[in-house]
C-alpha positions in Angstrom: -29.2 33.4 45.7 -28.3 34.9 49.1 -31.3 35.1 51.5 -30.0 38.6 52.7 -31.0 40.3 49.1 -33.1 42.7 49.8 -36.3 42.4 47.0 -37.9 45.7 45.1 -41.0 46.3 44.8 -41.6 44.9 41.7 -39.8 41.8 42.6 -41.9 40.6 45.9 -44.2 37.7 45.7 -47.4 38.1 44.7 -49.2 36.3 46.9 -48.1 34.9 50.8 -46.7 31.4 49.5 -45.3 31.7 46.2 -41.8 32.6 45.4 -40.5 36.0 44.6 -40.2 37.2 40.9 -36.4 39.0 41.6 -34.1 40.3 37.8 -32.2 37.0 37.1 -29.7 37.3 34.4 -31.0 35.5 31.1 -28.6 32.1 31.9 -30.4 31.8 34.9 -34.0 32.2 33.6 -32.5 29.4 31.1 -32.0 27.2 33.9 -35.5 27.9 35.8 -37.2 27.5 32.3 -35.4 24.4 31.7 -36.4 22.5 35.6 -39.4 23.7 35.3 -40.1 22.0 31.7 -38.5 18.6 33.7 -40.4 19.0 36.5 -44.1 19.4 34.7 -42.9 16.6 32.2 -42.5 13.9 35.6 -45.2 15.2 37.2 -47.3 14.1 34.3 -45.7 10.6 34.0 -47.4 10.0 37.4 -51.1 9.4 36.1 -49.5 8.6 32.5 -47.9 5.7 33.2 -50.5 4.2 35.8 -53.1 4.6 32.6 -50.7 3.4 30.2 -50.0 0.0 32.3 -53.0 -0.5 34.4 -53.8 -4.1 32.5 -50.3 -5.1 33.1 -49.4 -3.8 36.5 -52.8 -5.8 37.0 -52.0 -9.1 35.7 -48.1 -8.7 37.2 -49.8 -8.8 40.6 -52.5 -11.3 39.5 -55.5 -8.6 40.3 -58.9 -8.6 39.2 -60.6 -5.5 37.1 -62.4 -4.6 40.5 -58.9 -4.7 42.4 -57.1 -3.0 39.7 -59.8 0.0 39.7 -59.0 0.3 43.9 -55.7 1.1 42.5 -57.1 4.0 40.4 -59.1 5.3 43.0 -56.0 5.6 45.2 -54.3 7.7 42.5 -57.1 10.3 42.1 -58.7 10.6 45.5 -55.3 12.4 46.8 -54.4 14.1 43.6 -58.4 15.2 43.8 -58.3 17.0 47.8 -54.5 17.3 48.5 -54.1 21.1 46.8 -55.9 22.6 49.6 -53.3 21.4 52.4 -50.2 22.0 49.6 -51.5 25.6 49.5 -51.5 26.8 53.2 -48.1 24.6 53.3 -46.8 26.8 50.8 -47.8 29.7 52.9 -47.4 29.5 56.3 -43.7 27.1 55.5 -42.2 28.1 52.5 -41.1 27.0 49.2 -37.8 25.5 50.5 -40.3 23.6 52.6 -43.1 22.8 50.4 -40.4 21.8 47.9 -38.5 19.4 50.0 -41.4 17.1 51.1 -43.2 17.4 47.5 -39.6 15.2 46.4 -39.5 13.4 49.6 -42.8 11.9 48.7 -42.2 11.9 44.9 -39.1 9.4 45.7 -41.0 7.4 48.3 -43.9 6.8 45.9 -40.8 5.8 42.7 -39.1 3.9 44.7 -41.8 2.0 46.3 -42.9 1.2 43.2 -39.9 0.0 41.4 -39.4 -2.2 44.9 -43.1 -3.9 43.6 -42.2 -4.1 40.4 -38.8 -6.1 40.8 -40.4 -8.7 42.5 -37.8 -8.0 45.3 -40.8 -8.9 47.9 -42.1 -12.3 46.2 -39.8 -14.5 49.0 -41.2 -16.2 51.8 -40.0 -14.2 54.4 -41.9 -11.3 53.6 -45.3 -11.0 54.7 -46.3 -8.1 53.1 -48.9 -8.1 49.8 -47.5 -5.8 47.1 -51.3 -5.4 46.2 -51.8 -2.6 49.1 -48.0 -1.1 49.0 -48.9 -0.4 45.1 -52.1 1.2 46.2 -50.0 3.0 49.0 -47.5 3.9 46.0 -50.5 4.9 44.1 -52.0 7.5 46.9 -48.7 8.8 46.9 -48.1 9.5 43.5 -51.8 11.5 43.5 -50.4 14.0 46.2 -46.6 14.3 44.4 -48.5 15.0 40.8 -50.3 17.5 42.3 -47.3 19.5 44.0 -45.1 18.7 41.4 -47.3 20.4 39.0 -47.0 23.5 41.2 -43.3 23.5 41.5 -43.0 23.1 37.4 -45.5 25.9 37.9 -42.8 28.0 39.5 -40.0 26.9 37.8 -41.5 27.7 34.7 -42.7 31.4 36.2 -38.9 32.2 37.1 -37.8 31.4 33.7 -40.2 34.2 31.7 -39.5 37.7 31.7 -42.1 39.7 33.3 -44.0 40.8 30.8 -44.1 37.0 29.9 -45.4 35.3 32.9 -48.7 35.0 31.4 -46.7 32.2 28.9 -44.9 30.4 31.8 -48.5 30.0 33.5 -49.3 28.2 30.2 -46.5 26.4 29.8 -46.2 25.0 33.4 -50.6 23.7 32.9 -49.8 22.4 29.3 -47.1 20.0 30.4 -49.5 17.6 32.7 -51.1 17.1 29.5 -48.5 15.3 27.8 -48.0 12.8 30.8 -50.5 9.9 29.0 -49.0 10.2 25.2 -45.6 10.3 26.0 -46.2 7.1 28.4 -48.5 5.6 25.8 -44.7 6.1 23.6 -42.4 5.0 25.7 -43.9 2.0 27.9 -43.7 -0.5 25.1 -39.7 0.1 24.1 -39.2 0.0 28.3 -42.1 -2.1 29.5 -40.7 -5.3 27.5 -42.5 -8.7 27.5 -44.8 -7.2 30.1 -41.9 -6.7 32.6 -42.7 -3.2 34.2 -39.2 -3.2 36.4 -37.3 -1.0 33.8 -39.8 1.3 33.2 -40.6 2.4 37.6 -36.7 2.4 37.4 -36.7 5.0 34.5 -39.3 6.7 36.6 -37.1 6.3 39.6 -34.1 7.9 37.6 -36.6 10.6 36.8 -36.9 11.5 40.9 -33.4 11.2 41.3 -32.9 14.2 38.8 -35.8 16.3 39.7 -34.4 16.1 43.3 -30.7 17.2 42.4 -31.9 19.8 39.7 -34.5 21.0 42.2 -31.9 21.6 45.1 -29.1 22.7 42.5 -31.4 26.1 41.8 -34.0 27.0 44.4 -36.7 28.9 43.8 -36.6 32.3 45.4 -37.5 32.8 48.9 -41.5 34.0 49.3 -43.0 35.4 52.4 -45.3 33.1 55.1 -47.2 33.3 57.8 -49.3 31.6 60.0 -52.4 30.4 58.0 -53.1 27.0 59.4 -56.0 26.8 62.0 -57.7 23.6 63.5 -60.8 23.7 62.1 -59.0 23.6 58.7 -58.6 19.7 59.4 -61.9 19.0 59.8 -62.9 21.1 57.5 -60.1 18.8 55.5 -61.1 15.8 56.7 -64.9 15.9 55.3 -64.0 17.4 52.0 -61.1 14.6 51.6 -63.6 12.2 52.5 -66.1 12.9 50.3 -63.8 13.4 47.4 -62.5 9.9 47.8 -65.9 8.5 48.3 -66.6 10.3 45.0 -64.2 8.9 42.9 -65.1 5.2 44.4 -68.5 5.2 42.8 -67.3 6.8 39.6 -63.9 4.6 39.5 -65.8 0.9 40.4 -69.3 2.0 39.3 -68.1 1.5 35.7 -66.1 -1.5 36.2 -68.6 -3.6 38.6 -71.7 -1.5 36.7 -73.9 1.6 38.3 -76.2 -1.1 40.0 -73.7 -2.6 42.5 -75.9 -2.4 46.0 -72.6 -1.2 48.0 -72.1 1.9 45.8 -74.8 3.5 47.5 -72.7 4.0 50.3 -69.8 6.0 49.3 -72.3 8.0 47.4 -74.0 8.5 50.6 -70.5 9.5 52.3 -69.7 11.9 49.3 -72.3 14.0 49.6 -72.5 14.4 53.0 -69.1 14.9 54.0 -68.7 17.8 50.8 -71.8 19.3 51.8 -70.6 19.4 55.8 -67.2 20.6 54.6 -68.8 23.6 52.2 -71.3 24.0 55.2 -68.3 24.6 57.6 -66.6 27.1 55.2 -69.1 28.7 54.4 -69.6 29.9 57.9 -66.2 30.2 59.2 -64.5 33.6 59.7 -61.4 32.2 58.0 -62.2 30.0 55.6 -60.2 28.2 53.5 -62.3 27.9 50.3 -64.4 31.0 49.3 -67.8 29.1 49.0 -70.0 32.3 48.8 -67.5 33.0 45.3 -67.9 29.8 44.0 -71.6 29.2 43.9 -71.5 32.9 41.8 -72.7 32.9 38.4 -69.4 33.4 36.3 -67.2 30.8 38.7 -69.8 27.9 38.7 -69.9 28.8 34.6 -66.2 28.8 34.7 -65.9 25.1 36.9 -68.8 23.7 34.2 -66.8 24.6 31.2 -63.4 23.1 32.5 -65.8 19.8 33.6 -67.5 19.8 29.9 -64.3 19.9 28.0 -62.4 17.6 30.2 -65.8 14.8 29.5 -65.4 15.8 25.8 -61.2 15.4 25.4 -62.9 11.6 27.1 -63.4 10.6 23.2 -59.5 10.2 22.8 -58.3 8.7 25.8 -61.3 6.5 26.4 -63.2 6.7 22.8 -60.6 6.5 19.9 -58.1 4.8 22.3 -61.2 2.1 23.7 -62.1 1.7 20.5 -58.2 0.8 19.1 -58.4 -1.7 22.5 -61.0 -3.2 21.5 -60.3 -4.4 17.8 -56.7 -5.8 19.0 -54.2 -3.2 19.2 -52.1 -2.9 21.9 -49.7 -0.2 22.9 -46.7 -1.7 21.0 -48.6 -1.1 18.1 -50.0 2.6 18.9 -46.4 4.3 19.1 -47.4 6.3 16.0 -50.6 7.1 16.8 -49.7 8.5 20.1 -46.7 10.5 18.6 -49.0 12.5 16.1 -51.1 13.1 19.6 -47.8 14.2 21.3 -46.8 16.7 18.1 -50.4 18.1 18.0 -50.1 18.7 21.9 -46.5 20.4 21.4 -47.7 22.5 18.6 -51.2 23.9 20.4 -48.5 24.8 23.2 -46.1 26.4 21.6 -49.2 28.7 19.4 -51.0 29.1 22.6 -48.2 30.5 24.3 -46.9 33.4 21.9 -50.9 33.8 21.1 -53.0 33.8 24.0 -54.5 37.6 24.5 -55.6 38.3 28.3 -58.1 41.0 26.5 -59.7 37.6 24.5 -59.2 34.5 26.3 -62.9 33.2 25.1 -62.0 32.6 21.6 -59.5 29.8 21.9 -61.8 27.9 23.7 -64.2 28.2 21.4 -61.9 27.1 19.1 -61.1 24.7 20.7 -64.4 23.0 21.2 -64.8 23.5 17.3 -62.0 21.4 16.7 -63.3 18.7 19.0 -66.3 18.7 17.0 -64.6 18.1 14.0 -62.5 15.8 14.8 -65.6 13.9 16.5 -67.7 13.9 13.2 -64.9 12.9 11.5 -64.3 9.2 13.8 -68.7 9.1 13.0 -69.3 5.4 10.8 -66.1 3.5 11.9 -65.8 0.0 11.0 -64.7 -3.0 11.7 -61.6 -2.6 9.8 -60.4 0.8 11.1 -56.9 0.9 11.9 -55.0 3.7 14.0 -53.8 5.7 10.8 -57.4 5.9 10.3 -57.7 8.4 13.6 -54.4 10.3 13.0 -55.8 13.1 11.6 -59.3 13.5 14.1 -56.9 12.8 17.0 -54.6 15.3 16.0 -57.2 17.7 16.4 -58.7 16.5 19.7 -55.2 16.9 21.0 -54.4 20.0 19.6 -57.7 21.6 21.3 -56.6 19.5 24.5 -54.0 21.8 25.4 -54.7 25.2 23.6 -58.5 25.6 25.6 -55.8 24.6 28.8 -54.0 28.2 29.2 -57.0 30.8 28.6 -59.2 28.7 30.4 -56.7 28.5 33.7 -55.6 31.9 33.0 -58.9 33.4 33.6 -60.0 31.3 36.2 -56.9 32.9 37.9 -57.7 36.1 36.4 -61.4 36.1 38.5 -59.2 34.6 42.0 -56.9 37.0 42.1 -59.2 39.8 40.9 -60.9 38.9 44.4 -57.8 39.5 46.2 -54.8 36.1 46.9 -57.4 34.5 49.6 -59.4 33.2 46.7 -56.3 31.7 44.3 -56.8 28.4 46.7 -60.5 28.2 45.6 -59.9 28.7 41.9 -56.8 25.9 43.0 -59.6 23.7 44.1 -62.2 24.4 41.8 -60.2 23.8 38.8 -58.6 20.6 40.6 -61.7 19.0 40.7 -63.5 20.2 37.6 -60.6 18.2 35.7 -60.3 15.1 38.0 -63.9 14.3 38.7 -64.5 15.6 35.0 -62.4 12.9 33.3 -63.5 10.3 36.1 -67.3 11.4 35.1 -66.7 11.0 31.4 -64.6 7.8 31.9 -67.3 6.3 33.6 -70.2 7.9 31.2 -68.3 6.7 28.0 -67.8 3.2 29.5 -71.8 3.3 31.1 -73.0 4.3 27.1 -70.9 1.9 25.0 -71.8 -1.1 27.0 -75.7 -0.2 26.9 -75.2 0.2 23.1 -73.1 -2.7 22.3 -75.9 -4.9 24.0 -78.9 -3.3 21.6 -76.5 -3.2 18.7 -75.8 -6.8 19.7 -79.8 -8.0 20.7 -80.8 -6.4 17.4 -77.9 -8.4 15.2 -78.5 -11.6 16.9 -82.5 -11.3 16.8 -81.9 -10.8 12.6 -79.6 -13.5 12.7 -81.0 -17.1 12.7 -79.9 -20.5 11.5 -82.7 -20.2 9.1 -81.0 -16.7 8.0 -78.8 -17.5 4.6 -75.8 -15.0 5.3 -75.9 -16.5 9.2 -75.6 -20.2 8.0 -72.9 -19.4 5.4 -71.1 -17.9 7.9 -71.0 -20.6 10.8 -70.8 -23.1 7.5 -67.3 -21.1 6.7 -65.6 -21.3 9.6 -67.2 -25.2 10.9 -64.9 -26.0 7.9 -62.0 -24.2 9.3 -62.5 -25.7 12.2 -63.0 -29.5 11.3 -59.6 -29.7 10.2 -59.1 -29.0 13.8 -61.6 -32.0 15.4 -63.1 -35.1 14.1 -66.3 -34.1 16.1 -68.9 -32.6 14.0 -71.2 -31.5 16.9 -68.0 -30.0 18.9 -66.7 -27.8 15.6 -70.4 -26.4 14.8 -70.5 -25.6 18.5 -67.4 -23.6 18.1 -68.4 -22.1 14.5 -71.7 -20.7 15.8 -69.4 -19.5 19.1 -67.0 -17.6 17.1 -69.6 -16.0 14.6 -71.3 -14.5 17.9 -68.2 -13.6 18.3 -67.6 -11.5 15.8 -71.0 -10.3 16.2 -69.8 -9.2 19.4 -67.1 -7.3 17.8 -69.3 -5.4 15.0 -71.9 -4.3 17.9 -69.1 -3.2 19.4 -67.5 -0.9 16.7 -71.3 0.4 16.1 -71.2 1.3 19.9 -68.4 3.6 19.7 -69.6 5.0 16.5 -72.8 5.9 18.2 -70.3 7.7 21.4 -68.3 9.5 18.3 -71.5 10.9 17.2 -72.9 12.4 20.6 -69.7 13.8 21.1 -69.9 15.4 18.0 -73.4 16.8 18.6 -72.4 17.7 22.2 -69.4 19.2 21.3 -71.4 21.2 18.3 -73.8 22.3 20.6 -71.3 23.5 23.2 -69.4 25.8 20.4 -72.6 27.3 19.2 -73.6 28.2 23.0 -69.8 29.5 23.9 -70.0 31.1 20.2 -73.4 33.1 20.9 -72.0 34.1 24.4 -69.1 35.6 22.9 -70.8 37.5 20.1 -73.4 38.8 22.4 -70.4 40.0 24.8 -68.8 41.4 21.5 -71.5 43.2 20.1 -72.2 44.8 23.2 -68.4 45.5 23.8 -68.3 44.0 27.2 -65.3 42.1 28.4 -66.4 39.2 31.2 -63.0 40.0 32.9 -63.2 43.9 32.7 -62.9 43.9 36.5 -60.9 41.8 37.3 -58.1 43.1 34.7 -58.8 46.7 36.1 -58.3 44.9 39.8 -54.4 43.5 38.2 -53.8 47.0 36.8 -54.6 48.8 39.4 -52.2 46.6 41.6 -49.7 46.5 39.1 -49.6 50.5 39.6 -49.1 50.5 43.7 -46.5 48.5 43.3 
């Protein structure tokens, strides 16, 4: 598209940084819709696939769980505080711009990690430790996702018709969602024998064709200007800082355990350098995040909904999938399991997107949180013996819900920020950024914090009721010393190892009952979170009052001036 077309009205951007919205012809849209599916697809394998192979990418470099969680932190302390600087880029330099270093990066942080993974740098005449160029690779990736996301945004934007545009902001926020499934799927038929090289070069490919398909068809040009001031850095810096501070303690606080005396410290550095950052904007003329608007009552509701349901969709990838872990199953043999999770995800999409009402975007998220509760109540009393067919149909719920609550929920976040006028689409950027990283850190680290207190009572209590004196306890360690005595001639070595491997499977069972206790407080905090939204809604409904009234009367009136 020339640069000398002059735009209508109806065709200008909406907002100083984004793209214009011109007529394309239906081949074209085709084409946008079609990058910007690509585009949201690989920006999602960037956290997907560092989740999916974290225990191999740590035993490949010979890293402890400690050293492996550093790697981790690196990922979501940039993904976390980078959308404030990708914004004003946007704005004050472009989309060509913006788009340009977003794949400069996303190849540097590919191919730096294919180069790790080839073992291209184990030779003696180079010095340098792949252990910090993967968490180097790792920071990377955390920006690209985040500006990647955006562009598949875009992409996706151009694509719809414009009485459609509401569909391609769903569409472009439901794709980051399928970035752990689909690398759950594939990792195992590319990841072979443990040898990652294949699958960073697949990822690598994946750069490659994002870059040509990305400079093939450009987005449209947008309008800039000068946005960028020097006190945004420092502003920057402290609010950087205490993100990534943040997502230490939640990231190695559940690995080393929440009593580790250094935590402290980047506890200490999170909230001071947030609070100095809000401080500063607060107070500024210009200010890059609308603090005054975020501490009001409907946005702080809005951030601690999109926090709650990002700690609840925590039962699949860190309850159901924990669980699986833990009895023995490894990603090889979870391919099915984490196709029915991919369908469910692809069919809440494609509903939410033909379905979603601007005039009623609170009932799919109670929905949604219904479902959650049901599929939590049904993983209640596991066993021992569950197997991962035993979860298809719970998980298929869960991960239904986990994209259909994703579109109302960001549409009317954007719906209040733009309502405010275009200054305030970087805070809802920001706020919603945050609500979902430090959300699924939070309930990582709170899943991980409860099923470890619970496997040790569950386990105290077994072992305190088992005693050699006990009948059942001796028969057991009776069983399996004759198992094992074909195995030694020494009768004091094999009842050592017979009572060892009964405490074993002790072990085991308190750990099953630990995760059944997790399924059932998500089920009773996901219950108790639909009846609240449910009363909120009726209340709102019997009183016909619209929460977004306002703000939709704000979009129509600026619908009509243009």
């Amino acid at each position: 598209m020339s640069n000398e077309y002059q735009f209508k009205p109806h065709e200008q951007p909406i907002m100083v940084g984004s793209p214009a919205n011109p007529d394309h012809p239906a081949r074209r849209k085709i084409f946008y819709l079609f990058i910007g599916i690509f585009v949201g697809l690989t920006a999602s394998f960037q956290n997907g696939l560092l989740v999916a192979n974290l225990t191999q990418i740590q035993g490949q470099l010979g890293l402890t769980p400690a050293e492996g969680g550093w790697i981790s932190v690196s990922y979501n302390m940039t993904n976390a505080c980078i959308t404030v600087l990708l914004y004003k880029i946007r704005q004050q330099f472009g989309m060509s711009l913006f788009s340009k270093i977003t794949l400069s990066f996303l190849l540097a942080a590919t191919s730096l990690q294919w180069l790790i993974s080839s073992h291209l740098l184990d030779t003696p005449n180079i010095s340098i430790e792949p252990y910090y160029l993967e968490i180097v690779a790792r920071g990377l990736s955390g920006m690209v996702a985040s500006g990647m996301t955006v562009l598949g945004l875009f992409y996706c934007l151009q694509g719809m018709p414009p009485v459609k545009r509401t569909s391609g902001l769903i569409l472009g926020f439901g794709l980051v969602q399928f970035g752990i499934p689909l690398s759950r799927v594939i990792s195992p038929y590319l990841a072979i024998d443990g040898q990652l090289e294949n699958l960073f070069l697949f990822q690598f490919g994946l750069a490659l064709i994002c870059f040509g398909l990305i400079n093939i068809l450009e987005l449209p040009p947008g309008n800039t200007e000068k946005v960028f001031e020097k006190l945004d850095f420092v502003s920057f810096g402290f609010f950087a800082s205490g993100l990534a501070a943040l997502a230490v303690v939640l990231v190695q606080g559940r690995i080393l355990w929440w009593t580790t005396p250094w935590l402290v410290y980047p506890l200490m550095i999170a909230i001071v350098g947030i609070s100095i950052a809000l401080w500063i904007e607060t107070h500024r003329k210009n200010p890059m995040l609308q603090v005054r608007w975020m501490r009001s009552r409907n946005i702080i509701a809005f951030m601690v909904t999109g926090a709650v349901m990002r700690i609840l969709l925590s039962e699949q990838n860190v309850g159901a999938a924990g669980l699986l872990a833990n009895l023995g199953y490894g990603n090889d043999q979870l391919v099915t399991f984490y196709a029915v999770i991919i369908a469910a995800s692809a069919l809440a999409l494609i509903i939410s997107i033909f379905s979603t009402n601007a005039m009623d975007l609170r009932r799919p998220v109670i929905f949604a949180v219904a479902l959650i509760a049901l599929g939590s109540w049904m993983d209640v009393g596991v066993s021992i013996n569950s197997a991962p067919y035993t979860f298809y149909l719970s998980q298929f719920l869960i991960a239904f819900a986990a994209v259909y609550f994703m579109g109302p929920l960001v549409f009317e976040g954007f719906l209040r920020a733009i309502g405010s006028g275009p200054a305030y689409i970087i805070s809802f950027s920001v706020i919603f950024g945050i609500s979902q990283t430090v959300g699924g850190l939070a309930g990582a680290a709170a899943i991980q914090a409860f099923t470890t207190i619970r496997t040790q009572m569950h386990y105290a209590d077994m072992v305190s009721s088992s005693n050699l004196g006990d009948p059942a306890f001796s028969a057991q360690v009776a069983g399996t010393r004759n198992m094992l005595s074909n195995q030694t001639t020494d009768a004091a070595q094999a009842n050592i190892g017979a009572v060892s491997q009964v405490l074993q499977g002790i072990q085991r069972q308190a750990t099953v009952a630990a995760y059944s206790d997790l399924f059932f407080l998500m089920a009773c905090l996901a219950t108790a979170v639909t009846i609240i939204l449910l009363l909120n809604y009726l209340y709102n409904r019997y009183h016909k009052r619209n929460p977004l009234a306002k703000e939709l009367a704000v979009i129509a009136k600026m619908r009509e001036t243009k």
